[in-house]
C-alpha positions as CSV (number, residue, x, y, z in Angstrom):
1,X,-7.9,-11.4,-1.4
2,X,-10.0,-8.7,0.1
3,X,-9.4,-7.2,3.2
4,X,-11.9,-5.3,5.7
5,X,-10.3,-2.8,7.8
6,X,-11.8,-1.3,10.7
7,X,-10.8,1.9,11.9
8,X,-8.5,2.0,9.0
9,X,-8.5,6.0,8.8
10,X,-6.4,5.8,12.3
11,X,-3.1,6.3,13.2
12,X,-2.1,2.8,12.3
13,X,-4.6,1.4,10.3
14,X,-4.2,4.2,7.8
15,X,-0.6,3.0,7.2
16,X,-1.3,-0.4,7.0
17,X,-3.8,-0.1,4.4
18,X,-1.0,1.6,2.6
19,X,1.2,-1.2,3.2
20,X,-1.4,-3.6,2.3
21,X,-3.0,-1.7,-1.3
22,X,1.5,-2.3,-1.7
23,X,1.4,-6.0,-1.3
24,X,-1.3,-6.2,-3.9
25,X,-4.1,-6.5,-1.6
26,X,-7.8,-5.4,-2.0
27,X,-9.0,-3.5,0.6
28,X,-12.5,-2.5,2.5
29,X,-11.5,0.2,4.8
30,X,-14.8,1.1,7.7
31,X,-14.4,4.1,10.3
32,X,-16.4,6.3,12.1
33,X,-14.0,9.1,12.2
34,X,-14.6,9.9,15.9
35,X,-10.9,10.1,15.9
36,X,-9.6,10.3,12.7
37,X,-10.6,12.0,9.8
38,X,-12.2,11.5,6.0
39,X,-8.8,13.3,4.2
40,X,-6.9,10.2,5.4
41,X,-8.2,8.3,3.3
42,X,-8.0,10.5,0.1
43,X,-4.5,10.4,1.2
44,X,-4.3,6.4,1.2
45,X,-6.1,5.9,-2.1
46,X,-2.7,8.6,-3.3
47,X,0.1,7.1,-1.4
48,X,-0.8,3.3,-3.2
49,X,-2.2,4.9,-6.7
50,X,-5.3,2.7,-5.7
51,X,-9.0,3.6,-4.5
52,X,-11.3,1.4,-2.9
53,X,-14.5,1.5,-1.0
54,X,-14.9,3.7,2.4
55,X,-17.6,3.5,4.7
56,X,-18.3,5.8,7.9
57,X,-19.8,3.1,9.5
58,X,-19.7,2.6,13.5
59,X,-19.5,-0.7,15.2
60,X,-21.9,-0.2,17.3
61,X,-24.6,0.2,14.1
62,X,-25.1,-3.4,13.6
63,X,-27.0,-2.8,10.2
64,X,-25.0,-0.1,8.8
65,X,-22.2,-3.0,9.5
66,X,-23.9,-5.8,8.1
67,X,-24.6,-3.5,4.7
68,X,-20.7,-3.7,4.5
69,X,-20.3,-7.4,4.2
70,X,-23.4,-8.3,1.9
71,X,-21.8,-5.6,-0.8
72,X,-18.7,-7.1,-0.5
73,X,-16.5,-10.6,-0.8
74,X,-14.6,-10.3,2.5
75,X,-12.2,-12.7,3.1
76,X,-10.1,-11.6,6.3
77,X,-10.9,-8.8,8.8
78,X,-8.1,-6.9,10.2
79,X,-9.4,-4.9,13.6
80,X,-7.9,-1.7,14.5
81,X,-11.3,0.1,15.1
82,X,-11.5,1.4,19.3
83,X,-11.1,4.1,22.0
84,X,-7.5,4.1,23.0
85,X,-6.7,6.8,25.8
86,X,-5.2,5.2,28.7
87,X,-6.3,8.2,30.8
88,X,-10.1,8.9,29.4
89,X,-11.1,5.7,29.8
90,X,-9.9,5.5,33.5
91,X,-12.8,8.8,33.7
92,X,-15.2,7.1,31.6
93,X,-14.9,3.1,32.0
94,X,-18.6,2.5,30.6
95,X,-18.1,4.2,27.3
96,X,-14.7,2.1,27.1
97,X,-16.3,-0.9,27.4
98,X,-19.2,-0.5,26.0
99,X,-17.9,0.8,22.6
100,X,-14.4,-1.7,22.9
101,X,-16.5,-4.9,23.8
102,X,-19.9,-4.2,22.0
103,X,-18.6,-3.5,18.6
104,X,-16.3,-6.0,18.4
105,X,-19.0,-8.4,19.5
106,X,-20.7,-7.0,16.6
107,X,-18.3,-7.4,14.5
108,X,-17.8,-11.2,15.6
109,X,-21.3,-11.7,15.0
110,X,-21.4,-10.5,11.7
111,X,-18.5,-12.0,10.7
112,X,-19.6,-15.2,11.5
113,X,-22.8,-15.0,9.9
114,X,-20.8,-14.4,7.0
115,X,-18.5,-16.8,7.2
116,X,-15.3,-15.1,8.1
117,X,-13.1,-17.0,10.3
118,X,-9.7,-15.0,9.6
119,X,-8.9,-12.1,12.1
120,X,-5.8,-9.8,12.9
121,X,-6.5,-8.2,16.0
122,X,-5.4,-5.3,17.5
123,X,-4.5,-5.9,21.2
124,X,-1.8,-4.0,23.1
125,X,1.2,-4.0,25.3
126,X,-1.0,-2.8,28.5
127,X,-2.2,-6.2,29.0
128,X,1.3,-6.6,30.5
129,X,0.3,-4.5,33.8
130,X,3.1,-3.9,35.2
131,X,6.2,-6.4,33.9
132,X,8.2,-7.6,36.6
133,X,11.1,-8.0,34.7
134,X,12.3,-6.9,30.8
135,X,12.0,-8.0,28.0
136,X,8.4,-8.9,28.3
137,X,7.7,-11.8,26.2
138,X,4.1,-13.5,25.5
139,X,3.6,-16.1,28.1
140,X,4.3,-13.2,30.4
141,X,1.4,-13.1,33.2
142,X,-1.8,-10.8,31.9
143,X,-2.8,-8.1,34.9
144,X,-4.1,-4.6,32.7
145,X,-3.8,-1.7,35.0
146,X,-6.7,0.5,33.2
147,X,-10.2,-0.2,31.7
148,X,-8.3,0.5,28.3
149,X,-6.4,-2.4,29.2
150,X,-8.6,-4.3,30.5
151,X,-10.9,-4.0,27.3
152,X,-8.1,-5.5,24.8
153,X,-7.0,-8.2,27.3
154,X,-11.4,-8.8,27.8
155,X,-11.2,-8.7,23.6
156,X,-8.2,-11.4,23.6
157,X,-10.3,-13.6,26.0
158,X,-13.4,-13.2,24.0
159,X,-11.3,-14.2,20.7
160,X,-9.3,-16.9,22.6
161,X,-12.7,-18.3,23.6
162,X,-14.3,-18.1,20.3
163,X,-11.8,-20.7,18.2
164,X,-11.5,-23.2,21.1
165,X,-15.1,-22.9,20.5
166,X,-15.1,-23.4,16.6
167,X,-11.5,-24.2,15.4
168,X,-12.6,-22.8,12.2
169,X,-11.2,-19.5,13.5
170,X,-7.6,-18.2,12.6
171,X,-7.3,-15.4,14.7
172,X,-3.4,-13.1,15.5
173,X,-3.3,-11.0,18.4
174,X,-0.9,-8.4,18.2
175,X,0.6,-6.7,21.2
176,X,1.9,-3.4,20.2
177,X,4.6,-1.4,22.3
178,X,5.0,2.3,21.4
179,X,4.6,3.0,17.8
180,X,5.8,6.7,16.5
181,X,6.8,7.8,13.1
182,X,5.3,8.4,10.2
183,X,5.2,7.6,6.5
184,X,8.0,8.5,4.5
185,X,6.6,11.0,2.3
186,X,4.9,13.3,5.3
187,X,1.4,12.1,3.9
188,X,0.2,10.6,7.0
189,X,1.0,10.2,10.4
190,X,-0.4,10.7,14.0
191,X,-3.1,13.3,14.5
192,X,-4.9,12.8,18.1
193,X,-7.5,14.9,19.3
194,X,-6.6,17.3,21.9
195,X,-3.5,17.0,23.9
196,X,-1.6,14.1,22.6
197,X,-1.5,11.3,24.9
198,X,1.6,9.6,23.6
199,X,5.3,11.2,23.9
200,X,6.1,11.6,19.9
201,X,2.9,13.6,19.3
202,X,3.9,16.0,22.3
203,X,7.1,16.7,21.5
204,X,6.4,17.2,17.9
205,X,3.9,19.7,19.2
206,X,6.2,21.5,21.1
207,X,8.6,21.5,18.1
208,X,5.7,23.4,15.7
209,X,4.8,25.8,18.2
210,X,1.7,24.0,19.2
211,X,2.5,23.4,22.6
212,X,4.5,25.6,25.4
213,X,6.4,22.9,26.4
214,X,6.5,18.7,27.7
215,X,5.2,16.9,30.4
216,X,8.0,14.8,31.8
217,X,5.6,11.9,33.7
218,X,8.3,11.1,36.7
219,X,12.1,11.5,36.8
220,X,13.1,9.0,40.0
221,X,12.6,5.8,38.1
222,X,15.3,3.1,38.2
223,X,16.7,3.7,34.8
224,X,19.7,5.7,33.4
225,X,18.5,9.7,33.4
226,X,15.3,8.9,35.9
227,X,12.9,9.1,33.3
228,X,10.9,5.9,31.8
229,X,11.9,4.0,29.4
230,X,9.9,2.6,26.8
231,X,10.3,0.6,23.7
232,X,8.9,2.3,20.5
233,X,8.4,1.3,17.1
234,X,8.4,3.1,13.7
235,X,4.6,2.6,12.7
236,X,5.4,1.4,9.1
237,X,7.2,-1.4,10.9
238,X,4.1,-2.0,12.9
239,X,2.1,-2.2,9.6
240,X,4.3,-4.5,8.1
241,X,3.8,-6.9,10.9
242,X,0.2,-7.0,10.0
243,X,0.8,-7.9,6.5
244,X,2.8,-10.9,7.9
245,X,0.3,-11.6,10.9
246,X,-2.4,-11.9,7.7
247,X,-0.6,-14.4,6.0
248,X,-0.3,-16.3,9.2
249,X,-4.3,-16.3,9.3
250,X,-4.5,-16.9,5.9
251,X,-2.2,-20.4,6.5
252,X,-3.5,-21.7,9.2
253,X,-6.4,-22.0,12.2
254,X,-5.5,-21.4,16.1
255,X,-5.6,-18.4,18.1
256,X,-2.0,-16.7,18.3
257,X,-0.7,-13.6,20.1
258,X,2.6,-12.0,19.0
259,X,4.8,-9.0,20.5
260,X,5.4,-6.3,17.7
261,X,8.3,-4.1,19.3
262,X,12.0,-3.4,18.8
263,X,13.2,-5.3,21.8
264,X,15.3,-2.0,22.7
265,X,14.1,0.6,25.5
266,X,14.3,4.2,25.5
267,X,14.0,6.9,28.2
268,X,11.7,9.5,27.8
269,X,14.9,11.9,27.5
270,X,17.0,10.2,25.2
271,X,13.8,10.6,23.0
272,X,13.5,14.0,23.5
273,X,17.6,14.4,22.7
274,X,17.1,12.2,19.7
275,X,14.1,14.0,18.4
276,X,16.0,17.6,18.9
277,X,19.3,16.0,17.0
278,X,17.4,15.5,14.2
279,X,14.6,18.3,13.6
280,X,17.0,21.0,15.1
281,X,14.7,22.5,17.2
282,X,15.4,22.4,21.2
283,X,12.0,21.4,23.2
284,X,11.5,22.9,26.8
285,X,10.5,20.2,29.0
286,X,9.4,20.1,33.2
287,X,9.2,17.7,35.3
288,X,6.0,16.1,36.7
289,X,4.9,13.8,39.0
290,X,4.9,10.2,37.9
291,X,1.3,8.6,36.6
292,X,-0.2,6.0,38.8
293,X,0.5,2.4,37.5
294,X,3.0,3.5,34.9
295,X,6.2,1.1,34.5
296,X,9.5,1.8,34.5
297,X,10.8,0.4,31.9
298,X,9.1,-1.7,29.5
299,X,10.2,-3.0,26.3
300,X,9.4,-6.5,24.3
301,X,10.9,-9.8,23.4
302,X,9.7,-9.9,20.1
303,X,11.2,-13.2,19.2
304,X,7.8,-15.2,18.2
305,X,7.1,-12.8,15.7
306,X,10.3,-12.9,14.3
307,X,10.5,-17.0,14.2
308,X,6.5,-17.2,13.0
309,X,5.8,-14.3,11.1
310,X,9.3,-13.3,9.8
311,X,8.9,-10.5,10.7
312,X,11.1,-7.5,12.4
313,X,11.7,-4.1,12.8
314,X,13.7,-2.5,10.7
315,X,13.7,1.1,11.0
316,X,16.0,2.9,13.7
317,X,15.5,5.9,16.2
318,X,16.8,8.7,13.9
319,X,14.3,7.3,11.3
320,X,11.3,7.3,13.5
321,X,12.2,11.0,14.9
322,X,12.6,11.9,11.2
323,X,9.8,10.8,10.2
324,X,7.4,12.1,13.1
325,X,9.1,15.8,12.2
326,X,8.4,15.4,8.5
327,X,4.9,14.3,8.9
328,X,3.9,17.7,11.8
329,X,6.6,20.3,9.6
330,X,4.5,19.6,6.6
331,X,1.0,19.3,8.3
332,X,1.2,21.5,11.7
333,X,-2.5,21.6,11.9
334,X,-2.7,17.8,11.2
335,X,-5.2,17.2,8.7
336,X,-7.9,19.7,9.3
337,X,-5.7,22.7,7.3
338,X,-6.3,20.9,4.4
339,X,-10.2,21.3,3.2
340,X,-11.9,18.8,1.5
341,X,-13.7,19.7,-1.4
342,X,-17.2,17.2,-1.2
343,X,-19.8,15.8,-3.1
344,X,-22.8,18.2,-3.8
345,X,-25.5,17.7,-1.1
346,X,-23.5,14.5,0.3
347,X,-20.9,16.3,2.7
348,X,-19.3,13.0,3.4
349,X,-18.1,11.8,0.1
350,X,-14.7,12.8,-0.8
351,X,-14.2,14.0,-4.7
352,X,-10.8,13.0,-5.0
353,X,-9.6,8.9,-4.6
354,X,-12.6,7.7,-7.1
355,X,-14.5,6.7,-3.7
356,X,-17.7,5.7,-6.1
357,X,-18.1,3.1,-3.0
358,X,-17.8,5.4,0.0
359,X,-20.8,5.4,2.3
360,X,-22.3,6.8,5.3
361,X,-24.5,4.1,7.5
């Protein structure tokens, strides 16, 4: 079975195409590394001993997109590829929207032209809005509080739509909580542009000199130490989860949406004293004011998942701080210290992986 994955040189989509090459899978991965970048994917084709074909393709280029499936037997598309900070896209709603909604319209429309009916989409815990009460399972009312938001919970309505519309379609959407963590071997792991957006980033900045200190977001909430508690998740636990979600698609038609989370909440500061346990390094911290429209606490029921994928997390806390210090010890820099040697007048073809497929649209 061959799999397309879009935005597969991201966060998460790198390490499930790890997790996937694993399993025995053939794999497709398309990106336009606007955030990520191209030594991710040497580093993939390493991790599983396996190459396969790349190509820098955007959504939004419907033609560079369609080359993609008429040079290759896709049979299932897994969909990580999208803008995904909560606060630019409150700035910029249009670009969200447009890029969020458009290409995966495109990618709808070419996979039905095609005929591809099996999707794994990547959808989020922010379509929750504001829980009224914890743990947040799926039936839970839908109210995003952010054109981020707003995009996935637009993108589950659009897919939800699609197979009532032709039953045909076998589509998972997975509501992620608050992956961190890395892969084992300090390979890959989370590299954001800028000022991290997410907690484990920031504090792993702080920890490698990077950063001066953290932004604590609010420190009057209801919850233990003041500070907000959310419910993360190693990211290779994540990824498994989409190997399970495909064999879901693969098995059957409908339209499903599953919580991927622990189930367990932590505050902001127990991450911080958990982190600092297990690199050894203290991390400075202040205290800011709270962001508009963030929750208290926040953490799934992942139940479904565990009864109709069989799947659950497995790794703990100490793993997932572990992990997130391996991953920035080893690359401080991310993955720009490392240079990539290229292809003679083709600087977006990596030498090493065997990419003899990659491609630029």
């Amino acid at each position: 079975m061959t799999i397309l994955v879009t935005g597969g040189a991201g966060y998460i989509g790198s390490h499930t195409c790890v997790e996937l090459l694993n399993a025995g899978y053939e794999i497709i991965v398309v990106d336009n590394l606007m955030n990520s970048k191209l030594e991710t994917v040497n580093r993939i084709s390493e991790l599983a001993g396996k190459s396969f074909p790349f190509y820098q393709v955007d959504l939004l280029n419907e033609q560079g997109l369609e080359t993609v499936f008429i040079e290759n037997e896709i049979d299932t598309v897994l969909h990580f590829a999208g803008l995904k900070a909560v606060g630019e896209s409150v700035r910029v709603p249009l670009k969200y929207y447009h890029n969020n909604l458009t290409g995966t319209i495109n990618l709808l429309n070419t996979m039905k032209k095609y005929d591809v009916t099996r999707l794994v989409f990547s959808s989020s815990a922010t379509v929750y809005g504001m829980p009224e009460k914890v743990p947040i399972s799926e039936d839970f009312p839908l109210n995003a509080l952010n054109p981020y938001g707003r995009t996935k919970l637009m993108m589950e309505q659009i897919l939800t739509d699609l197979q009532q519309a032709d039953q045909n379609w076998s589509i998972a959407l997975l509501r992620y909580f608050n992956p961190i963590g890395a892969h084992e071997s300090g390979m890959i792991g989370e590299d954001p542009n800028g000022v991290p957006n997410n907690l484990m980033p920031f504090i792993t900045q702080v920890a490698v000199g990077k950063l001066p200190e953290l932004q604590v977001f609010g420190n009057d909430y209801p919850t233990t130490d003041g500070t907000g508690v959310r419910d993360y998740i190693h990211v290779v636990d994540l990824a498994r989860g989409h190997v399970k979600a495909l064999e879901k698609v693969a098995a059957s038609t409908g339209v499903e949406s599953f919580n991927l989370g622990t189930g367990k909440g932590y505050s902001v500061l127990e991450m911080v004293t958990a982190f600092e346990k297990e690199s050894g390094i203290p991390i400075p911290y202040k205290m800011v004011e709270p962001r508009a429209g963030d929750a208290a606490i926040c953490f799934a029921d992942p139940t479904k998942a565990q009864k109709e994928l069989n799947w659950s997390a497995e790794k703990n806390l100490r793993e997932m701080c572990e992990d997130s210090w391996r991953w920035q010890s080893k690359n401080p820099n991310g993955y720009e210290q490392n240079l990539i040697q290229t292809v003679p007048g083709d600087p977006h073809l990596p030498t090493s992986g065997d990419f003899s497929n990659a491609k630029k649209e």
